[in-house]
C-alpha positions as CSV (number, residue, x, y, z in Angstrom):
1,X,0.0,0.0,0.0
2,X,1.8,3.3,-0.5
3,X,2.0,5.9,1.6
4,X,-0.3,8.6,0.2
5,X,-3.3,5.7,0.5
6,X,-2.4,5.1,4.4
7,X,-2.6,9.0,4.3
8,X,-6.0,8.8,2.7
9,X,-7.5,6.0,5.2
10,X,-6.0,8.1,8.2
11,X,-7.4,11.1,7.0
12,X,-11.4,9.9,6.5
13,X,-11.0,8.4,10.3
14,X,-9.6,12.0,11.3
15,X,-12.0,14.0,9.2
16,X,-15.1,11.6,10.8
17,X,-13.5,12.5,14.4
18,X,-13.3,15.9,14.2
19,X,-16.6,16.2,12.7
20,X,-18.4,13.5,15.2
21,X,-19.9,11.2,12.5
22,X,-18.9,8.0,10.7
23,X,-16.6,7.4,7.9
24,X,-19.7,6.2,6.1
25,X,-21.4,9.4,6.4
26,X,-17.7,11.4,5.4
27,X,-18.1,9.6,2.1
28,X,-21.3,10.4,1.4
29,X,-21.4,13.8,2.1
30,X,-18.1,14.5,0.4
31,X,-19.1,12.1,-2.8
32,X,-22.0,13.9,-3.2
33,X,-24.1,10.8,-2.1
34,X,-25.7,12.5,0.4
35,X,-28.3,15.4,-1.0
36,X,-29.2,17.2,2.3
37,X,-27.0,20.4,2.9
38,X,-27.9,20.5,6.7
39,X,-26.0,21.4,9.5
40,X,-24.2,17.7,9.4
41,X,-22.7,18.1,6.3
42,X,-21.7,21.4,6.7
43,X,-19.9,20.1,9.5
44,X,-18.4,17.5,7.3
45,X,-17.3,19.9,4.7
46,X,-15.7,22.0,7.1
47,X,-13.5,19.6,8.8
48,X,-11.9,18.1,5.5
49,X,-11.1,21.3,4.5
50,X,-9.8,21.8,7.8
51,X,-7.9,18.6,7.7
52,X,-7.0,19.1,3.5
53,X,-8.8,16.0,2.6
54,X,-9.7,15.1,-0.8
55,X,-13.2,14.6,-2.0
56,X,-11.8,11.7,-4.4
57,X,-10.7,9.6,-1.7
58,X,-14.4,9.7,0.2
59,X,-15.6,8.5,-3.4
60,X,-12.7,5.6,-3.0
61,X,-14.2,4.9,0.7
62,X,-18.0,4.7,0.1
63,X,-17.0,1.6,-2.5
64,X,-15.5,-0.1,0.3
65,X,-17.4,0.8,3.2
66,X,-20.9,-0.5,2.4
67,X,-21.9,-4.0,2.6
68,X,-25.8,-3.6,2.8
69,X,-25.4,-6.5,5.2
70,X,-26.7,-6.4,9.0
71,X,-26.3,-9.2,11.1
72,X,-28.8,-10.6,14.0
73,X,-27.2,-13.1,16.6
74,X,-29.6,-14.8,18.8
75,X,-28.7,-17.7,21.4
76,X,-31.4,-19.8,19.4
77,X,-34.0,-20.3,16.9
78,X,-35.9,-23.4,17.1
79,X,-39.4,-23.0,18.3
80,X,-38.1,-20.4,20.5
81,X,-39.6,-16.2,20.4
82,X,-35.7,-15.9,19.1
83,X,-37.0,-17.1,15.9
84,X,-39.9,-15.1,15.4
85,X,-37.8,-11.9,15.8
86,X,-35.6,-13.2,12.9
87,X,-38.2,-13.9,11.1
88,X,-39.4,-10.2,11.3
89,X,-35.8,-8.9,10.9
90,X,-35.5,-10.4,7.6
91,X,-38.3,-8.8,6.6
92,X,-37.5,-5.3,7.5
93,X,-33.9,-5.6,6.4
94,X,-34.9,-7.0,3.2
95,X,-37.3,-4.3,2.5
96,X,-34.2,-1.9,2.9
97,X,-32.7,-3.4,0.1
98,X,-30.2,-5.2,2.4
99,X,-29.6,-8.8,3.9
100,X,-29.5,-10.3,6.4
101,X,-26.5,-12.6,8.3
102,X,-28.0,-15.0,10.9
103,X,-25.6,-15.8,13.8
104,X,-26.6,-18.0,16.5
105,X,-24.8,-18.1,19.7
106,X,-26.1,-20.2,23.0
107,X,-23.3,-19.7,25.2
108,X,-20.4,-16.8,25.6
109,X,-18.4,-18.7,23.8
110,X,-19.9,-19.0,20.3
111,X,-21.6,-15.8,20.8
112,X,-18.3,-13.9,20.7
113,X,-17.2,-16.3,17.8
114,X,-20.0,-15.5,16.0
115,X,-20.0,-11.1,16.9
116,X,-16.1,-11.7,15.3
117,X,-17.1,-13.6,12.4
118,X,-20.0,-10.8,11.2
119,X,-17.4,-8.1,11.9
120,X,-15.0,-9.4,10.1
121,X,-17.4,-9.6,7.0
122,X,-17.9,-5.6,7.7
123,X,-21.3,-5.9,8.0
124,X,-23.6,-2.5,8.4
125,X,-24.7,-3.0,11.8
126,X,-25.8,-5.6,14.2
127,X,-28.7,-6.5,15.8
128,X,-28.0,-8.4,18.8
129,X,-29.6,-10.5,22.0
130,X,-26.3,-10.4,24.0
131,X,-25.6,-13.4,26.2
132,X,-24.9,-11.9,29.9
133,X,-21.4,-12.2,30.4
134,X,-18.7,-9.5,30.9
135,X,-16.4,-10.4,28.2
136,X,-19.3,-10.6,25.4
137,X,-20.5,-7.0,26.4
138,X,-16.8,-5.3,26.5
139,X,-16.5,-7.2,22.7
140,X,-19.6,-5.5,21.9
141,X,-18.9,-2.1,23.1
142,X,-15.8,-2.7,21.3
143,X,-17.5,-3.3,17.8
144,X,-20.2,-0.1,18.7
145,X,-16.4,1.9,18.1
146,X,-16.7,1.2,14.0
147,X,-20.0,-0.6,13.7
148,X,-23.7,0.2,14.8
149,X,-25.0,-2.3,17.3
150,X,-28.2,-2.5,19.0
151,X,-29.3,-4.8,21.8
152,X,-33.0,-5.9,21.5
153,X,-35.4,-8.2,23.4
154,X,-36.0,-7.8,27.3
155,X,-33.0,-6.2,28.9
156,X,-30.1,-3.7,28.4
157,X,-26.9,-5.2,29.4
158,X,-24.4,-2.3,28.6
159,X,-26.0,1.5,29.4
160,X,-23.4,2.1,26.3
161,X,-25.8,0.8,23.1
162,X,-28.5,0.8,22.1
163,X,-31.6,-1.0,23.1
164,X,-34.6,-2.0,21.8
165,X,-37.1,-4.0,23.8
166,X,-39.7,-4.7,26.0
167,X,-39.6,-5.0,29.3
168,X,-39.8,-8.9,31.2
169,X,-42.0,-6.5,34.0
170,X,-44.6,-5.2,31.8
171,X,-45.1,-8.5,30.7
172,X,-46.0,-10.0,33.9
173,X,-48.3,-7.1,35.2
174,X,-50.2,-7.8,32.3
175,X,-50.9,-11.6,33.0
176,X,-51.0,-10.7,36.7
177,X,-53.7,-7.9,36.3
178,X,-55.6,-10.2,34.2
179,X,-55.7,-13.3,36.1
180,X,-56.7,-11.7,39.4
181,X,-59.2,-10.1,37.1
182,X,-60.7,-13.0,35.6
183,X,-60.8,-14.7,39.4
184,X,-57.2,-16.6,40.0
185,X,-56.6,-16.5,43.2
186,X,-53.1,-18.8,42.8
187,X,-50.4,-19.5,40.1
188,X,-48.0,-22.4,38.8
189,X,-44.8,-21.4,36.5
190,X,-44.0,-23.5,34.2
191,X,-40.5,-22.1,32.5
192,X,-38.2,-22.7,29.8
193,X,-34.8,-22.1,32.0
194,X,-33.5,-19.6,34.5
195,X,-29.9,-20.4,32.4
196,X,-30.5,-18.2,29.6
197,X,-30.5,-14.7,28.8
198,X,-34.1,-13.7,29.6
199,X,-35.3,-16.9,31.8
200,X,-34.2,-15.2,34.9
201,X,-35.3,-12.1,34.0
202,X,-38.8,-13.4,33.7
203,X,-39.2,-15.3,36.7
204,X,-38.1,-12.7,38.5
205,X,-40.4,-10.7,37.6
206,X,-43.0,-13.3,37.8
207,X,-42.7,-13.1,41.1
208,X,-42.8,-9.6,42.0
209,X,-45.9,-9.1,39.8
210,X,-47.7,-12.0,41.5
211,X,-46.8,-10.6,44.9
212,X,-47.9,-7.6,43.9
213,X,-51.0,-8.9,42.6
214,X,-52.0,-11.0,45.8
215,X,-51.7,-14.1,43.5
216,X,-50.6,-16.8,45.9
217,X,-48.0,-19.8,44.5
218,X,-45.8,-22.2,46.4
219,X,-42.5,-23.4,45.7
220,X,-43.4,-27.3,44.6
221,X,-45.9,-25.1,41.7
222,X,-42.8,-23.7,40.0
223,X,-40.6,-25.7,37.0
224,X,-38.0,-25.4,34.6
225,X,-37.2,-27.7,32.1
226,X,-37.2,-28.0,28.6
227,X,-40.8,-26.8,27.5
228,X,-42.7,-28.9,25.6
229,X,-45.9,-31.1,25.6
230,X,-44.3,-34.3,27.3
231,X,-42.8,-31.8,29.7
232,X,-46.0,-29.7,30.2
233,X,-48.0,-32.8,30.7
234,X,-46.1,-34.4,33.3
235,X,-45.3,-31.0,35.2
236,X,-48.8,-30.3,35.7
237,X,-49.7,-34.1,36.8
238,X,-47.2,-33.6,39.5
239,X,-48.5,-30.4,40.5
240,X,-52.4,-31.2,40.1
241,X,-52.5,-34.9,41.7
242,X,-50.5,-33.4,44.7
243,X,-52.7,-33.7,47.7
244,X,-53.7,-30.5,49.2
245,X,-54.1,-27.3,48.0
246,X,-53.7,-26.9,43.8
247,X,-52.9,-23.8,41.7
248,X,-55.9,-22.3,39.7
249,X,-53.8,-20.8,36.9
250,X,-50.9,-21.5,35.1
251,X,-48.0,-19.4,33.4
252,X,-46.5,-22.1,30.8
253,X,-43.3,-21.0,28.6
254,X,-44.8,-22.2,25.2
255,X,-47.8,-23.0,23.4
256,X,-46.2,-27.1,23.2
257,X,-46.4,-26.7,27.1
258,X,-49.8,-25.2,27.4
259,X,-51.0,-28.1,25.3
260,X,-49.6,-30.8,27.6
261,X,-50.8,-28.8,30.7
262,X,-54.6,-28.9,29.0
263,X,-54.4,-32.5,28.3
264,X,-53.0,-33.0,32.3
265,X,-56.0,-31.4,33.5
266,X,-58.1,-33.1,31.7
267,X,-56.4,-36.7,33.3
268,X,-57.5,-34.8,36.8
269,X,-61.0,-34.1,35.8
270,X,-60.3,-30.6,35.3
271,X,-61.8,-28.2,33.3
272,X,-59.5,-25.3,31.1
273,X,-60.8,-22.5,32.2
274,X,-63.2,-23.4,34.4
275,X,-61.2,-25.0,36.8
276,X,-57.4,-24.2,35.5
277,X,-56.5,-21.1,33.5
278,X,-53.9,-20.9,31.1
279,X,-51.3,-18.1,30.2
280,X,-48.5,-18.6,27.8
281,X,-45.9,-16.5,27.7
282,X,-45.0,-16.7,23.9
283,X,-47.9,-16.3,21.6
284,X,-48.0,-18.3,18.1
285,X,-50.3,-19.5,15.4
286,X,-50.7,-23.2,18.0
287,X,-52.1,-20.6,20.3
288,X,-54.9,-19.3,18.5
289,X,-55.6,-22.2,16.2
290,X,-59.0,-23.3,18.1
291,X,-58.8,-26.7,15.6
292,X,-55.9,-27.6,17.1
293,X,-55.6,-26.0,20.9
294,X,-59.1,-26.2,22.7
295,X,-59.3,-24.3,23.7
296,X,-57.4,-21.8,22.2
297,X,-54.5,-20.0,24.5
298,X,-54.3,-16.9,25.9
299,X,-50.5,-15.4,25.2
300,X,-48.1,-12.5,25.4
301,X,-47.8,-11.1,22.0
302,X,-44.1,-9.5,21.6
303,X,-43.8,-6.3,18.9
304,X,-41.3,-8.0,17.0
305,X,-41.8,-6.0,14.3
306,X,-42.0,-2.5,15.4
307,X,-38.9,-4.1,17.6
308,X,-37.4,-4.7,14.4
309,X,-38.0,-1.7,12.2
310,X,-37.0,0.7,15.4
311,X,-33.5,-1.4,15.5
312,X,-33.5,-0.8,12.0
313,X,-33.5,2.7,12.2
314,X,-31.2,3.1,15.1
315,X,-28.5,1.5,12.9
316,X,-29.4,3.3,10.0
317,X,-29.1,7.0,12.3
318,X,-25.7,6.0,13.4
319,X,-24.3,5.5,10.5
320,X,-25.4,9.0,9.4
321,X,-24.2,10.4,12.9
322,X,-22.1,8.9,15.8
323,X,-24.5,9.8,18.3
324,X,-22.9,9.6,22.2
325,X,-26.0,9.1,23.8
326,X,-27.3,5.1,23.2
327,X,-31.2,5.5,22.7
328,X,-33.2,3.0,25.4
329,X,-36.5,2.2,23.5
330,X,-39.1,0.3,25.1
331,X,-42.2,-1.2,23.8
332,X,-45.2,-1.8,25.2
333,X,-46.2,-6.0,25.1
334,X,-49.7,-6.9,24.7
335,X,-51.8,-9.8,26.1
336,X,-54.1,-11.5,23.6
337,X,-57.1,-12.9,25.7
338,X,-58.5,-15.9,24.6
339,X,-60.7,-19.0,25.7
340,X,-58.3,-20.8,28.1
341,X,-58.6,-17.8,30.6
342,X,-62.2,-16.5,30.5
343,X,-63.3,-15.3,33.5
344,X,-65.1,-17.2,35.8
């Protein structure tokens, strides 16, 4: 490389300093790529004439500097909501003339292999459900130095990005609120995992919202395992053929669950919702298909969407300007009520 192109590539990084944006955005303005005269590009203009920089070089950098690639890494896919937010992802990416890189990383491990891999293919921003570990969100700080990234789903773990999300407490004031509305008096839990990124955060607020509520539970009523309808069906025996007192509602993980909870209450001569009403924390199509759930399943719909499009446009904004203050979105949840939690 010769020494008047090191010159160049130092100069576009000094130029995007002094002026507070991105190299990205130094190109464009100075290429002509970018129409708006605002105050941004003034500021552009003025610090590479500051700097003596020459507009043929920022044409030489835009080439290079766009991939119209974004990356979303997830710790999973399978039936999980991970997949439904990549689903959505795609979509809005896609309809921004872009594409989309899937990484999926279930421990800190292969998330930081796969944060490296994406990064290494210079990808336009990232999209990312961070595993909670130190060393994942110092990498990912790192990256926010050269590359848009956005955390999304149910919690922030660096006050340094951004964040997209909802919040794992909104969630369960909903399906607290309604419960004790619709006559529940007690509650089971039937999770995923407490080992994950979000399980945690979800029982935990499970039980602060059922305190809260005056919804009673006991510790034998509360699981983890690995969702599904064998598990649902032989969590809920357990807890429904236990002598003594019995929960009259249940939180289950997943639709698979909430069927395998309905088919254990019926085994007990129970009655969904008469005697046992169901929530489930992800909603899908199993949940509101009445031909194949009966009945069909009251669940926590997630804005994956608006989720997605606001990410979308948080990486999209920084590439225009480096902004110093991470924007903290949250998004409101909503419950869809069906059959399996009419009132009383």
């Amino acid at each position: 490389m010769s020494h008047r192109a090191l010159t160049s590539e130092a100069s576009i990084s000094n130029v995007a300093a002094l002026a507070g944006v991105s190299t990205a955005t130094v190109s464009r303005v100075l290429s002509g790529r970018r129409k708006k005269d605002d105050e941004l590009s003034k500021r552009v203009r003025q610090a590479a004439e500051k700097l003596n920089y020459s507009v043929n070089y920022a044409a030489s950098a835009l080439r290079s500097d766009i991939t119209n690639i974004i990356a979303v890494i997830v710790p999973e896919l399978g039936g999980s909501m991970y997949s439904r937010f990549a689903e959505e992802a795609e979509s809005v990416i896609s309809a921004q003339g872009k594409q989309l890189m899937l990484g999926i990383g279930g421990d800190a491990h292969e998330q930081e292999q796969r944060i490296r891999a994406v990064v290494s293919r210079h990808v336009d921003g990232i999209m990312v459900v961070p595993v909670e570990t130190e060393a994942v969100v110092e990498l990912l700080e790192g990256v926010a130095d050269h590359t848009p990234v956005v955390q999304v789903f149910s919690q922030a773990y660096s006050n340094r990005l951004d964040w997209v999300g909802t919040s794992n407490t909104l969630v369960m004031q909903l399906i607290a609120e309604h419960l004790s509305a619709s006559g529940a008096r007690s509650v089971a839990y039937l999770g995923s995992s407490t080992s994950d990124v979000d399980g945690m955060g979800l029982f935990t607020a499970f039980h602060m919202q059922m305190t809260v509520s005056g919804l009673t539970t006991q510790t034998d009523w509360i699981r983890f395992g690995s969702s599904g309808m064998d598990y649902g069906f032989t969590v809920a025996q357990e807890i429904l053929s236990e002598g003594g007192q019995r929960p009259d509602s249940i939180i289950c993980a997943d639709g698979m669950t909430a069927l395998g909870v309905v088919q254990a209450c019926r085994s007990c001569d129970l009655e969904v919702p008469g005697d046992i009403k169901l929530v489930v924390l992800q909603d899908s199509a199993l949940c509101e298909d009445s031909n194949f759930s009966k009945p069909s399943l009251t669940a926590v719909r997630l804005p994956w969407m608006r989720i997605a499009g606001k990410a979308m446009e948080l990486i999209s904004v920084e590439h225009e300007s480096k902004s110093w203050l991470p924007s903290y979105v949250e998004m409101e949840p909503s419950l869809v009520i069906r059959e399996s939690s009419a009132a009383s």
